[in-house]
Structures are given as C-alpha cells and as structure tokens.
C-alpha positions as CSV (number, residue, x, y, z in Angstrom):
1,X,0.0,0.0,0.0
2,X,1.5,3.7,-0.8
3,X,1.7,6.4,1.5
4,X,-1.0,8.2,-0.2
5,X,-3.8,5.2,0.3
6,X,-2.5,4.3,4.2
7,X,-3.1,8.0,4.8
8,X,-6.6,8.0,3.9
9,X,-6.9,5.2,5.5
10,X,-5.3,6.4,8.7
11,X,-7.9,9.2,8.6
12,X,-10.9,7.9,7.4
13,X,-10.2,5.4,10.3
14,X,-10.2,8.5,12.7
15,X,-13.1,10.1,11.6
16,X,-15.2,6.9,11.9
17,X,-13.5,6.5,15.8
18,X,-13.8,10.1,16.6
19,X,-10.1,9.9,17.3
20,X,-7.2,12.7,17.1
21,X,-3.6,11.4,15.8
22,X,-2.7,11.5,19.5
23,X,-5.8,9.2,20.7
24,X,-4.5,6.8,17.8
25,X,-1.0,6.9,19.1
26,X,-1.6,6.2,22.6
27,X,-3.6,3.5,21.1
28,X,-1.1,2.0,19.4
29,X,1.5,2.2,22.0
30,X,-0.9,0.5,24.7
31,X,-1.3,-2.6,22.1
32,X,2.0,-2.6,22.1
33,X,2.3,-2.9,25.7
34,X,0.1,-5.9,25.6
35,X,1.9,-7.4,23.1
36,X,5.0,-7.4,24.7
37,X,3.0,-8.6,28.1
38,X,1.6,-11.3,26.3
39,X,5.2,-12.3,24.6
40,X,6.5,-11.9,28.0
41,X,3.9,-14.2,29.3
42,X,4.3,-17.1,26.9
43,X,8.2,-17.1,27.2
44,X,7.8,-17.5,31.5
45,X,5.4,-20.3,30.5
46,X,7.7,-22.2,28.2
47,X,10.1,-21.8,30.6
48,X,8.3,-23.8,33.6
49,X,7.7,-26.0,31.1
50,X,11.5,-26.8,30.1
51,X,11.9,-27.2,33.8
52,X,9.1,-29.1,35.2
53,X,10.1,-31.7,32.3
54,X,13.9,-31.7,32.9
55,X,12.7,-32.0,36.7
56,X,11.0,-35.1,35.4
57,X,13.1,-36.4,33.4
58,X,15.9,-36.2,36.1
59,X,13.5,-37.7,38.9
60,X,13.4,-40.7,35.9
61,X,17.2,-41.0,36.3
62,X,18.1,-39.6,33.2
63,X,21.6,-37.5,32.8
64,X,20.1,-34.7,31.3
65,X,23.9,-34.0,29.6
66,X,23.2,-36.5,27.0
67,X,22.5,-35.1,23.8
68,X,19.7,-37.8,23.2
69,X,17.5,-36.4,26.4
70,X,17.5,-33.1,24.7
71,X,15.5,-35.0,21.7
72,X,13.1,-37.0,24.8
73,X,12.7,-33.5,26.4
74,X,11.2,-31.7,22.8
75,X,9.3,-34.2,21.9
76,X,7.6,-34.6,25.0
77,X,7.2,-30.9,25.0
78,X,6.3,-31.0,21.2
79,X,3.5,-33.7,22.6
80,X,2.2,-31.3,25.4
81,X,1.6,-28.3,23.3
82,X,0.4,-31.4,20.3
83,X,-1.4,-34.0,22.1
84,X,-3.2,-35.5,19.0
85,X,0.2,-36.0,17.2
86,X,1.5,-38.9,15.9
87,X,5.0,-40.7,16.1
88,X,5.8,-39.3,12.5
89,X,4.8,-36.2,13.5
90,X,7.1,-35.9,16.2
91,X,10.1,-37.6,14.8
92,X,9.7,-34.5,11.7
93,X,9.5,-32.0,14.3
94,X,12.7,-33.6,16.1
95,X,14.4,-34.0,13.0
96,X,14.0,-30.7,11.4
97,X,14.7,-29.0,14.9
98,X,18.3,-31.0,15.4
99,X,19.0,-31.3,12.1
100,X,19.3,-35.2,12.4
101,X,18.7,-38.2,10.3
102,X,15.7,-40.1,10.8
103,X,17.6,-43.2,12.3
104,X,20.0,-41.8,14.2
105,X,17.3,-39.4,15.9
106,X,15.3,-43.0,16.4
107,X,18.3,-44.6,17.8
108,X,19.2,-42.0,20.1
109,X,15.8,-41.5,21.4
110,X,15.3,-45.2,21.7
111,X,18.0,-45.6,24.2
112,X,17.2,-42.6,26.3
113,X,13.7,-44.0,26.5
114,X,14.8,-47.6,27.4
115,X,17.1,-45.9,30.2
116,X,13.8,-44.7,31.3
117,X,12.0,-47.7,31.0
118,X,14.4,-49.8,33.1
119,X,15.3,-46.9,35.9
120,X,12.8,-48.7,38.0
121,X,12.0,-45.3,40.1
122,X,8.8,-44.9,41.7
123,X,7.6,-42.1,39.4
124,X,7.9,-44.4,36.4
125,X,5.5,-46.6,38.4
126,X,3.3,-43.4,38.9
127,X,3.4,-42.5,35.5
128,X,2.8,-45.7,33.3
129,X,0.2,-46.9,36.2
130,X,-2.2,-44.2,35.2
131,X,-5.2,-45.2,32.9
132,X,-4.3,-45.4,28.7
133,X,-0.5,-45.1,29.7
134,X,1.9,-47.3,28.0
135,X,5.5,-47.0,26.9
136,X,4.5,-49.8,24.0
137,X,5.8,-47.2,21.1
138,X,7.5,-43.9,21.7
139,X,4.2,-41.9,20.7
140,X,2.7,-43.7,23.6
141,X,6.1,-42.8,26.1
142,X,5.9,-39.4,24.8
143,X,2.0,-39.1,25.1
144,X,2.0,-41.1,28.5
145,X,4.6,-38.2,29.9
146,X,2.6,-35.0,29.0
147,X,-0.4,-36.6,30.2
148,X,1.2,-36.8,33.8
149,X,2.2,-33.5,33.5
150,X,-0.8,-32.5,32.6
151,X,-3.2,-33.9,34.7
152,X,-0.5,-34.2,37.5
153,X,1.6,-31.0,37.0
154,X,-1.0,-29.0,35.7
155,X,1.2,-27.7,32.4
C-alpha cells in the first residue's frame, strides 16, 4: 500500500473513531504494551515448562547431559503443546529441529527412553500406572509423559 492510500486510510479510520492522531497513538502504543505482556507471558510459560520436564526427566534417572535427552525432552514438550500427534509427526518436528537423520534421531531417542524404562524409580511406576499409559511405542512414552504432566503438574 503507498503512502497516499495508508493516509486515507489512517484518517478515514479516525473520523469513523472520533479519534485525534494522538488518541491513535496512545492506542497504538498501549497494544504494544500488551503485546510485549503477552510475549512476556508465553516465554515464562515455556520456561516452567523446560523445567518441570527436565525436573522429570531427572527424577526418571536420566543425565540430562546426554545429547539424546534433549531429543526426549522436545518431543515430549512438542506432545504437550500437540497432544493429537502422531509418532511421524514428532520424529519430523525432532528431525527438522536438530537437524538429524531419521535413524540416528530413532536410535538416540530409543535408548534414552529404554534408560527410562528400566530406571525402576517410583515415578515411572506413577506414571505408566495411570489409565491409557503405555511406553509400547515412543508416541505412547511421549504421550504417557505430558499426560502426567498434565493432569498431574498442571502444564
């Protein structure tokens, strides 16, 4: 649009408002403020999520250091904000986010989740126990984790 057409724009927009420039301005600048609020917001949020999960994943007996519990960690916060995804669906998010190969990224995250599986630690126990958990396929593992945390966190 040209400066010409956003100008009439601009005004016909403050006629129809009864609105000066400066009404329009302060406007503007208070939907910035919300924006920003809101942005603000979201990143605190995906923060305590990062946590609570690494807080998880840690009370699973997982190093977090390994590179492959970074992959279990997205993909189970890929799941929470997903839930109706499926196992293709995550491995294409964790592939295009890592830049891996489909394999490797399957191997990797295989043998983070069997560490898990075989940690034999009370919250496993209080996890997979709850109704439609499994750990049968890693869409199940990751979809059996972010219901916990969930229903049990409240994320």
């Amino acid at each position: 649009m040209d400066s010409e057409n956003k100008y009439v724009l601009v005004e016909s927009f403050l006629k129809k408002m009864n609105w000066t420039a400066e009404e329009l301005e302060r406007f503007l600048n208070e939907v910035k403020e919300w924006t920003k609020d809101r942005e603000y917001r979201k990143i605190l949020r995906e923060r305590e999520i990062f946590s609570k999960v690494t807080t998880l994943l840690v009370e699973l007996g997982v190093s977090v250091k390994l590179r492959g519990v970074m992959y279990v960690r997205e993909g189970i916060v890929y799941v929470l904000d997903n839930p109706e995804v499926s196992e293709d669906q995550i491995y294409n998010y964790l592939i295009a986010k890592f830049s891996s190969t489909p394999v490797q990224m399957k191997k990797t995250v295989d043998v983070n989740i069997q560490k898990i599986i075989t940690s034999d630690t009370t919250l496993f126990e209080k996890i997979f126990s709850m109704p439609n958990a499994d750990y049968d396929t890693h869409e199940h593992f990751f979809k059996s984790i972010a219901k916990y945390l969930r229903e049990v966190e409240k994320l």
